[in-house]
NUDOGU-965977 format. One line per field, with one value per residue (C-alpha): residue number from 1; x, y, z; residue in one letter. Coordinates in Angstrom, 2 decimals. Layout:
pos <- [NUM, ...] $
east <- [X, ...] $
north <- [Y, ...] $
up <- [Z, ...] $
code <- [A, ...] $
This chain:
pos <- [1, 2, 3, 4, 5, 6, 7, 8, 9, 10, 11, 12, 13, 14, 15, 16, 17, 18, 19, 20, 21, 22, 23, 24, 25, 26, 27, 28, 29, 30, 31, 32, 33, 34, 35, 36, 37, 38, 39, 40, 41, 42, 43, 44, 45, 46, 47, 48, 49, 50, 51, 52, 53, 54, 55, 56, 57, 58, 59, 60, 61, 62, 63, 64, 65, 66, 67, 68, 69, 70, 71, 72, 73, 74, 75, 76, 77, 78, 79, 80, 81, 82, 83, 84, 85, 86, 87, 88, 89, 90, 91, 92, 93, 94, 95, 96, 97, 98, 99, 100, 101, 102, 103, 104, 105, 106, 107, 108, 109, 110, 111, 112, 113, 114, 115, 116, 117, 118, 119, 120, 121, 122, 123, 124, 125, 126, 127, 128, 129, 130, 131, 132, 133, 134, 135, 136, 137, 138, 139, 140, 141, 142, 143, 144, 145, 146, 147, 148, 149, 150, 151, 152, 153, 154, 155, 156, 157, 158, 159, 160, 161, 162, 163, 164, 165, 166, 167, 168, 169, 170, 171, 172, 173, 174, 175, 176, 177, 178, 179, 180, 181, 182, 183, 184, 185, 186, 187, 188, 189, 190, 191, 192, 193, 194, 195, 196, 197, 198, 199, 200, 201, 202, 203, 204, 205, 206, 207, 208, 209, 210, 211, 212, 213, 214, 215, 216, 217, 218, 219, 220, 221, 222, 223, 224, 225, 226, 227, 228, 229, 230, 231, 232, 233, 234, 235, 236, 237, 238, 239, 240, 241, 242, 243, 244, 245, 246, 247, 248, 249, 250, 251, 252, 253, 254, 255, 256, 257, 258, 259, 260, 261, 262, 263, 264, 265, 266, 267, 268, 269, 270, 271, 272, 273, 274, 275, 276, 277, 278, 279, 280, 281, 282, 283, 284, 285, 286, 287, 288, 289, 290, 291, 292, 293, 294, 295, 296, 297, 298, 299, 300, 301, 302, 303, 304, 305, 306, 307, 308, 309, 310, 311, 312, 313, 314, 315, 316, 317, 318, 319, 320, 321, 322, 323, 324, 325, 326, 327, 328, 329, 330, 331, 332, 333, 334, 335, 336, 337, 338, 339, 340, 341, 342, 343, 344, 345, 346, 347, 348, 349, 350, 351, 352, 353, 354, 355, 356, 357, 358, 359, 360, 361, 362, 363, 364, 365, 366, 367, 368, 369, 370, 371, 372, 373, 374, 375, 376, 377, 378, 379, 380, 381, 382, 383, 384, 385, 386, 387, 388, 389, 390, 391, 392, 393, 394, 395, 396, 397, 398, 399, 400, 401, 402, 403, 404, 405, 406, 407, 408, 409, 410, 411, 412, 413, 414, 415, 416, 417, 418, 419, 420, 421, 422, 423, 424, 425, 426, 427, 428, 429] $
east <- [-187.31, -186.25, -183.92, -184.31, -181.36, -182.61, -180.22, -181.23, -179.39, -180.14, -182.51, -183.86, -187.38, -186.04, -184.83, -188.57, -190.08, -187.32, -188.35, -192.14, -191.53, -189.11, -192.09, -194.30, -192.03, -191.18, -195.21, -194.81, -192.09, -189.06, -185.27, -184.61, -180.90, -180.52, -177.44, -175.22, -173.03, -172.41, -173.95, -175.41, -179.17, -182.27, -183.32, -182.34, -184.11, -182.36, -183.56, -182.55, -181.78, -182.03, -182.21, -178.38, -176.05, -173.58, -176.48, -177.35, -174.15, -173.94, -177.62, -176.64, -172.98, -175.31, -177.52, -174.81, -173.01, -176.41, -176.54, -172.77, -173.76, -177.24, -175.27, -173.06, -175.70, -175.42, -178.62, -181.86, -183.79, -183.28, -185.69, -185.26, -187.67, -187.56, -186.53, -184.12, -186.59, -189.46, -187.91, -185.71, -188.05, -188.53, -184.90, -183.66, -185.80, -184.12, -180.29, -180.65, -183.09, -181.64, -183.68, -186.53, -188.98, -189.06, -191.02, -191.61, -191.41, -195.36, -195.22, -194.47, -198.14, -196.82, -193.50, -194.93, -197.49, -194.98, -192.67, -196.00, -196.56, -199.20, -199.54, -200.82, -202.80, -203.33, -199.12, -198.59, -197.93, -195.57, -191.57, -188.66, -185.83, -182.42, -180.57, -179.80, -183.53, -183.75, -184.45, -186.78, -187.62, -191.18, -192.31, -195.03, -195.53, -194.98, -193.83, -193.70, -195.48, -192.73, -191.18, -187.54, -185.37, -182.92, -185.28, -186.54, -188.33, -191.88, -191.51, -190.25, -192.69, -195.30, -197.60, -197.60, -199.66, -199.85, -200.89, -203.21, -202.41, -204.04, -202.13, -198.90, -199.89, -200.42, -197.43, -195.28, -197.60, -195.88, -192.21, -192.26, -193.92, -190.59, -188.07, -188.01, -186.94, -186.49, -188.80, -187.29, -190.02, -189.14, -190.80, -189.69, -191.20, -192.29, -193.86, -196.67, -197.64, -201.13, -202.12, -203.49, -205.02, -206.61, -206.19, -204.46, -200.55, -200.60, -197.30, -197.57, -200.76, -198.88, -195.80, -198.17, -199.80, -196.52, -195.35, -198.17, -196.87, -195.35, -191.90, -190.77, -188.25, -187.22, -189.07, -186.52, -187.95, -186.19, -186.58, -188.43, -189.06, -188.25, -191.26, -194.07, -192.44, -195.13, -194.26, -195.69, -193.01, -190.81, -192.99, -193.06, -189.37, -189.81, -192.01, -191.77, -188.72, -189.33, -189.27, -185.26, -184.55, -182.86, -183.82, -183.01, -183.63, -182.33, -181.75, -179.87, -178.61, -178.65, -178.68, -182.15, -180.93, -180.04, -182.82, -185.30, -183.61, -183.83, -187.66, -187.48, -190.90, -188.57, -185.65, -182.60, -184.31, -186.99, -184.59, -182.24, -185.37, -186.46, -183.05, -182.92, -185.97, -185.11, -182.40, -183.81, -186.53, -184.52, -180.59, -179.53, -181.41, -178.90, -179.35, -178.91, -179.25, -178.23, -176.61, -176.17, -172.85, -172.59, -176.21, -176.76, -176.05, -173.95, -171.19, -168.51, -170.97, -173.35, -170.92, -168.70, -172.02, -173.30, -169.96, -169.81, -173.75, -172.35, -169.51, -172.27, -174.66, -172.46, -175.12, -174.41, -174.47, -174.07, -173.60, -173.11, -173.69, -172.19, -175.31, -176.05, -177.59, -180.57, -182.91, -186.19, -186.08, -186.98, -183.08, -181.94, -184.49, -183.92, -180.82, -177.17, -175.19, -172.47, -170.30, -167.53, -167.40, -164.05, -165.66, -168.55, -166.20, -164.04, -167.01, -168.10, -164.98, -164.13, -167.46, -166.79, -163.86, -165.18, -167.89, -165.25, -163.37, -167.04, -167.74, -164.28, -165.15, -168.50, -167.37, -164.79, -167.54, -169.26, -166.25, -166.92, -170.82, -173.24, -175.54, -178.19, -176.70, -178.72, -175.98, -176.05, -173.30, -169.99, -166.81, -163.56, -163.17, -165.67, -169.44, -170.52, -173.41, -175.10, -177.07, -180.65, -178.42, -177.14, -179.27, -177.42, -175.33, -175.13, -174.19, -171.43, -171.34, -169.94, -166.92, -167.16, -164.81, -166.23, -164.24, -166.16, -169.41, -172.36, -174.52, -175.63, -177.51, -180.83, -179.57, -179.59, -176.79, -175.71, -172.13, -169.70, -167.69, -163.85, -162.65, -163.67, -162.65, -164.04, -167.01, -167.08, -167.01, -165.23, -167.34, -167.38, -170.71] $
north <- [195.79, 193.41, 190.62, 187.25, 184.87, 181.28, 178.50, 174.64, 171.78, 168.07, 166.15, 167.17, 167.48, 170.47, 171.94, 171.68, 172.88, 176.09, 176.38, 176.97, 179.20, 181.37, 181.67, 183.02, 185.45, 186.86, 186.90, 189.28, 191.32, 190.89, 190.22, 186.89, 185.46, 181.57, 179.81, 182.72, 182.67, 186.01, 187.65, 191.22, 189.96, 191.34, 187.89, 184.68, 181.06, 178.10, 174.70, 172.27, 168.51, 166.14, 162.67, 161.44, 162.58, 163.86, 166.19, 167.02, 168.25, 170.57, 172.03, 173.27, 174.73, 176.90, 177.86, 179.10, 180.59, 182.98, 183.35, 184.88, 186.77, 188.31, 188.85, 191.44, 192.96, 191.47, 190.05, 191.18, 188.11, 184.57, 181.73, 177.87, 175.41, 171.90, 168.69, 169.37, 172.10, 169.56, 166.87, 168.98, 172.03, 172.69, 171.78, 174.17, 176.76, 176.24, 175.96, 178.63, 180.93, 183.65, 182.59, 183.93, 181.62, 177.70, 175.64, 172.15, 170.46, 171.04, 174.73, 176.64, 178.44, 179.33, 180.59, 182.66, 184.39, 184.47, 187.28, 189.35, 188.29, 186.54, 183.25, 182.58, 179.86, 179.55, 179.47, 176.64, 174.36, 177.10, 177.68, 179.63, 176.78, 176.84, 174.57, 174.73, 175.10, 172.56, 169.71, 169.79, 167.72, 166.50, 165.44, 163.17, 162.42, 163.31, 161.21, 157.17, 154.76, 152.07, 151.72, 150.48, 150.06, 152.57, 155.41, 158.59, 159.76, 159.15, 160.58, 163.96, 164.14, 161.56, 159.20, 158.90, 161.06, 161.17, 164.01, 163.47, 162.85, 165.83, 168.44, 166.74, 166.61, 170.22, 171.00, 169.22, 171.32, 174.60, 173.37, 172.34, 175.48, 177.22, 175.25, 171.53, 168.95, 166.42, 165.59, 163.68, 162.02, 161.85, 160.76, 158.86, 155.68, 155.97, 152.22, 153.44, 156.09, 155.74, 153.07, 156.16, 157.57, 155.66, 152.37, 150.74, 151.64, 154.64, 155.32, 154.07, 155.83, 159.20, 158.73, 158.14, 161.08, 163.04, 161.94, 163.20, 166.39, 168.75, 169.69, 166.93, 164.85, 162.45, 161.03, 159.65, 157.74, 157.79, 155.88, 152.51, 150.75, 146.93, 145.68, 145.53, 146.82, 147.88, 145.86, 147.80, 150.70, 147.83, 148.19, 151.34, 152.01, 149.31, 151.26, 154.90, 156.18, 159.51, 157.31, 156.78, 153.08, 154.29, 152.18, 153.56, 150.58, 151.04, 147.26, 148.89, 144.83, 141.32, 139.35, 138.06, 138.25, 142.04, 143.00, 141.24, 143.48, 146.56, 145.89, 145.50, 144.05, 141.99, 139.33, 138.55, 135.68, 137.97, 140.99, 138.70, 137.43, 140.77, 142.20, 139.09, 140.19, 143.71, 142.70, 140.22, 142.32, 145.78, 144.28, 147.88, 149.79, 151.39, 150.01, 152.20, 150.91, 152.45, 150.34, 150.19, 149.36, 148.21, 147.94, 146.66, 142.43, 143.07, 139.86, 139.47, 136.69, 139.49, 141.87, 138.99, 138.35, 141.70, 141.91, 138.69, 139.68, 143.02, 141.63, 138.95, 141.22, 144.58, 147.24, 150.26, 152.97, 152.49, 154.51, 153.19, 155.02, 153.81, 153.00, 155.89, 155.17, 157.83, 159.01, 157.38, 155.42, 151.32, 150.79, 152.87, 151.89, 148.58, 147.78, 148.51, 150.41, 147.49, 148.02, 150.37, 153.92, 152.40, 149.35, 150.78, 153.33, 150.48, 148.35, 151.18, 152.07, 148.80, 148.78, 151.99, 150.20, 147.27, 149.82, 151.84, 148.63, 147.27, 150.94, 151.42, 147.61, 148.98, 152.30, 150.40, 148.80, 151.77, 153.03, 153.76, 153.03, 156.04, 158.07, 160.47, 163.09, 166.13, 169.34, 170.27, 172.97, 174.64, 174.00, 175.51, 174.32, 171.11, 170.71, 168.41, 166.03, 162.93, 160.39, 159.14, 156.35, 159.16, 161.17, 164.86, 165.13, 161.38, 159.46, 160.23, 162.67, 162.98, 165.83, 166.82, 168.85, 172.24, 171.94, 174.50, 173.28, 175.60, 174.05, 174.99, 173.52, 171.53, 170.82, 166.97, 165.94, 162.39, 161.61, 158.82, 157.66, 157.83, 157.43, 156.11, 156.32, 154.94, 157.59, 159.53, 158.98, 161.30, 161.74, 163.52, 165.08] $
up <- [98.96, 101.67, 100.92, 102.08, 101.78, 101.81, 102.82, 101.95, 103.83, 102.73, 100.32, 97.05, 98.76, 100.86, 97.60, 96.53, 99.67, 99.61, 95.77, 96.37, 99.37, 96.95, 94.37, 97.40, 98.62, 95.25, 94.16, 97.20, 96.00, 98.32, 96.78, 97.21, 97.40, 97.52, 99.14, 100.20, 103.06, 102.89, 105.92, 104.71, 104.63, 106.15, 106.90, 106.78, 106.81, 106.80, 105.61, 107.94, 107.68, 110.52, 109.23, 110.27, 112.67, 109.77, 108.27, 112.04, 112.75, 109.60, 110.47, 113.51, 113.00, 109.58, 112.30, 114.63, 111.93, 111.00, 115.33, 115.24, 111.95, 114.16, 116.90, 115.30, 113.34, 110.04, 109.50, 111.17, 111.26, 111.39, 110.78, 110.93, 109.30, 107.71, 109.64, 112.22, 112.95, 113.04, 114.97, 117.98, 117.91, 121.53, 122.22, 119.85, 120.89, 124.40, 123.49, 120.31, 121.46, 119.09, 116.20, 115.63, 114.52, 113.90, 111.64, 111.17, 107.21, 106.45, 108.01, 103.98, 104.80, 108.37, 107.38, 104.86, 107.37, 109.93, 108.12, 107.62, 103.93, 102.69, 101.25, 98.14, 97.29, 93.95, 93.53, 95.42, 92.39, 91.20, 92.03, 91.41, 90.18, 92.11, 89.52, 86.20, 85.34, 82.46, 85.20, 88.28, 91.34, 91.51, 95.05, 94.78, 98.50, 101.83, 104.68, 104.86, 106.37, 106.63, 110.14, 109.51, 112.20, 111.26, 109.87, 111.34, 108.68, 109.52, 113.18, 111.15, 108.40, 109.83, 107.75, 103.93, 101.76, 98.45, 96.15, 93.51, 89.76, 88.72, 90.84, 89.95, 86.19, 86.36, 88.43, 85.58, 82.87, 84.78, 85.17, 81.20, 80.65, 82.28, 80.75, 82.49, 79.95, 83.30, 85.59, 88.51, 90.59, 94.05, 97.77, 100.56, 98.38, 95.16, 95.13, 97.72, 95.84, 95.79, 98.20, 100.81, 98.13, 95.87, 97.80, 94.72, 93.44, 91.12, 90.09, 86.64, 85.53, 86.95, 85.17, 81.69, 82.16, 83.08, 79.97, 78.09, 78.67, 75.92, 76.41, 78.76, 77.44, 80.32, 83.52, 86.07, 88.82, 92.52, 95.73, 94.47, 97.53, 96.88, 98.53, 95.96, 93.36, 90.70, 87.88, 85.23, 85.73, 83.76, 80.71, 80.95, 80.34, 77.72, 75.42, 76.41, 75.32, 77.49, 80.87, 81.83, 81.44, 85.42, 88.72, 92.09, 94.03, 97.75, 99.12, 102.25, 103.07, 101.68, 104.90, 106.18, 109.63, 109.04, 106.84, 109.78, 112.45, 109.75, 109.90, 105.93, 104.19, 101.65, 102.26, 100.24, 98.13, 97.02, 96.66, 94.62, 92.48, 91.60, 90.61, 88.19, 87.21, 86.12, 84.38, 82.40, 81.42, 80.85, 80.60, 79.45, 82.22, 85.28, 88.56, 91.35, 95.32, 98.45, 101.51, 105.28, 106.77, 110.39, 111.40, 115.13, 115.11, 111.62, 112.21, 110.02, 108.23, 107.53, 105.99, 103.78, 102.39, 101.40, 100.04, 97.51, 96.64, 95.33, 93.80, 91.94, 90.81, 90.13, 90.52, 88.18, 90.59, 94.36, 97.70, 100.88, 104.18, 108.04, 109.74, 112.13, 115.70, 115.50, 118.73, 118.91, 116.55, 116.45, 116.19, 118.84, 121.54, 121.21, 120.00, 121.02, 118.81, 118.65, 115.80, 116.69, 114.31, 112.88, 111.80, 110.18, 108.53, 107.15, 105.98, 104.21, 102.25, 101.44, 99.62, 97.93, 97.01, 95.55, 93.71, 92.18, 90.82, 88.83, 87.75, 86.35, 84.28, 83.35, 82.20, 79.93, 78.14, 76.86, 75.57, 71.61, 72.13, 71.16, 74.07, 73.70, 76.63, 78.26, 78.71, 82.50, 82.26, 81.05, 82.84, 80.94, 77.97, 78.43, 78.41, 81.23, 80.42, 81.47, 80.08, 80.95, 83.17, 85.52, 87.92, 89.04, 91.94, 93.03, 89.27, 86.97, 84.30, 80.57, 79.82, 75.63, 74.59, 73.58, 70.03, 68.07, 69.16, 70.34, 73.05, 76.13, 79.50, 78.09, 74.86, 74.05, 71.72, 71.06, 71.87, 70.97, 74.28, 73.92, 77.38, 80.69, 84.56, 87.92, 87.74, 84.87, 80.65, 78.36, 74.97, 71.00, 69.47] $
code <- [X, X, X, X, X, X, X, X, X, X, X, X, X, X, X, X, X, X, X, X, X, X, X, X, X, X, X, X, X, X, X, X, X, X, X, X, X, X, X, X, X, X, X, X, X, X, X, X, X, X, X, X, X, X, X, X, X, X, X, X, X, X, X, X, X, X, X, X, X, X, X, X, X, X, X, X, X, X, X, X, X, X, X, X, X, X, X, X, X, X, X, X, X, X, X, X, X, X, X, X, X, X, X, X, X, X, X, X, X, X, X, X, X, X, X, X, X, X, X, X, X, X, X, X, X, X, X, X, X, X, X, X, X, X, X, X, X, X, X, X, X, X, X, X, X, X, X, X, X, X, X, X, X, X, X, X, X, X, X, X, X, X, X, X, X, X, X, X, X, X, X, X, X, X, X, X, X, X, X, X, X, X, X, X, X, X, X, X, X, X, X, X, X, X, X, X, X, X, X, X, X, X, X, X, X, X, X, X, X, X, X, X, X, X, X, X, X, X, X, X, X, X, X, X, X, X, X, X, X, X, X, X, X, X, X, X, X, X, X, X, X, X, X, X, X, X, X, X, X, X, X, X, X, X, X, X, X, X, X, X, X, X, X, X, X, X, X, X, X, X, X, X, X, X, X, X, X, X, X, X, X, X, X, X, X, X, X, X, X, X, X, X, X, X, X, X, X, X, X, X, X, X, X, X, X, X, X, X, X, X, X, X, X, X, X, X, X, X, X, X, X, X, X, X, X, X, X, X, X, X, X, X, X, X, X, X, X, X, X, X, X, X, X, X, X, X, X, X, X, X, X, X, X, X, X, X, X, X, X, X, X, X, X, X, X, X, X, X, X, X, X, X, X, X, X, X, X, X, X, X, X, X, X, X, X, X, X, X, X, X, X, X, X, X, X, X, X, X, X, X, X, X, X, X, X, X, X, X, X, X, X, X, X, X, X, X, X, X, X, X, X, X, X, X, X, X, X, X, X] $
């Protein structure tokens, strides 16, 4: 059989895309490999990122490695797809010429065809699961129709569209069939989900009927635009036990003057009302947001009060990113990228900073409270957990001492917390 050896850079909707295109190939019968930089491959596709200069960067020096790797015979073919792919196609095609083939985000059929296989329709709800397997991604769109200064999303995977509740119901009906106790729902704005569709907000309906389903055990929502927030997602997580009391909430700024130059639909009165508002109605629900340091115009006015807001409110989980200046985009063609890279770096840390000190206090508080945790994996002589307050990869996880105790990644256990740092809880079945 020929091997493929598929490499995914960036988001978790990559990891879907390179998921389903696994399940195809494999319906087909070749060896698949997933992640290995190890050069002895037939072929090799790569899953590109190209939504920040960072992720831009590592893209291209993947690519070149699999060029160097072609170029002394260790691979045969070499294929490129997802958003760098999509976004810098004809340039690439220019300054790497080397690879084979390149394929934009929405090109799964194309790829597919293009290696001389076929493509399967009646799969394309079905994947092969990278990770642990007891937790899946669940895109629920494609694309965005917001047009925020600083985003290049919808000129790489273009207008929103939604898929229907039924293929998505059925999707989840597949992954719990497999083994998924955690669906995490994910788009470039789960609040729009719907409106192209339907022409009303559909998000809660979905997530009831995802929860209908037998075997899943959690529903974790991610990316809930602040503009229209639907409302009944807070009931929801009220009365349904199996929807994660978790709210990834990405405010990027707190400044009107910023968040008007971001091209934002919401300012900082009516983001600060509806934070009040979630935690009034769900006190013991996370918080998660995502900021922007050193966006074009950001004074030191700007910045000292983003600061003091997240010093006041003390989100639960936070990231912040140095704004990036990114081609084409609203930002870059009309504003000048005027905050030096020190700056931004510095703004950005001393955030982290300030995050790390209110984590450190909040972790302190849960210390000999009870949580229901799901077992992600085995690391020497500790199980590593998390609760339905932490997403994987970007929240904080729960060590238990292995002790005697049989469990293994899936299992739900409850815990009692016994120690606590900046980002992480230590914790006794």
């Amino acid at each position: 059989m020929k091997q493929i050896n598929i490499i995914t850079l960036g988001c978790s909707k990559n990891t879907v895309d390179s998921e389903k295109l696994i399940r195809q190939f494999k319906e087909a019968g070749y060896n698949i490999v997933y992640d290995r930089y190890d050069t002895d491959h037939d072929t090799v596709i790569i899953n590109t990122c190209g939504f920040i200069n960072d992720a831009k960067e590592e893209s291209i020096n993947t690519i070149l490695q699999f060029v160097e790797a072609k170029r002394r015979g260790k691979i045969n073919n070499l294929h490129v797809m997802g958003c760098l792919s999509e976004r810098y196609r004809d340039d690439l095609r220019i300054e790497i010429p080397e690879v084979d083939n390149y394929f934009g985000v929405n090109d799964l059929k194309e790829v597919v065809n293009g290696l001389g296989s076929r493509y399967y329709d009646n799969l394309s709800a079905d994947r092969v699961l990278t990770g642990p397997g007891h937790y899946a991604y669940l895109k629920i769109s494609e694309g965005c129709d917001r047009d925020c200064a600083f985003c290049a999303i919808p000129l790489i995977r273009g207008r929103y569209i939604s898929s229907p509740v039924e293929e998505l119901v059925e999707e989840g009906r597949r992954l719990a069939a497999i083994g998924v106790k955690e669906l995490i729902l994910i788009a470039q704005d789960l609040s729009y989900y719907g409106l192209d569709l339907y022409k009303k907000q559909m998000l809660a309906p979905l997530v009831e009927e995802l929860s209908a389903i037998e075997g899943i055990d959690w529903i974790r929502l991610h990316y809930l635009y602040p503009a229209n927030f639907p409302m009944e997602i807070i009931n929801l997580m009220k009365n349904n036990p199996k929807i994660c009391r978790y709210i990834d909430l990405p405010i990027q700024h707190i400044s009107d003057k910023i968040l008007k130059m971001m091209r934002r639909s919401h300012t900082g009165k009516e983001t600060r009302n509806l934070l009040a508002l979630i935690r009034s109605e769900l006190p013991d629900a996370t918080i998660r947001t995502t900021l922007i340091a050193g966006h074009p115009g950001e004074t030191k006015d700007d910045y000292n009060e983003l600061v003091n807001f997240i010093r006041e409110f003390r989100f639960d989980r936070l990231g912040v990113f140095p704004y990036s200046h990114e081609e084409d985009t609203f930002g870059f063609i009309n504003y000048k990228d005027n905050v030096s890279e020190k700056k931004k770096k510095s703004r950005t840390a001393r955030l982290m900073k300030l995050q790390q000190e209110i984590s450190a206090l909040n972790n302190k508080k849960l210390v000999g409270k009870h949580l229901k945790i799901i077992i992600d994996r085995e690391e020497g002589n500790y199980y590593i957990g998390r609760s339905e307050f932490d997403s994987p990869d970007v929240d904080q996880e729960v060590l238990i001492p292995k002790a005697g105790i049989d469990l293994k990644p899936g299992d739900f256990t409850t815990v009692t917390i016994t120690g606590s740092s900046e980002f992480d809880l230590m914790g006794e079945v």
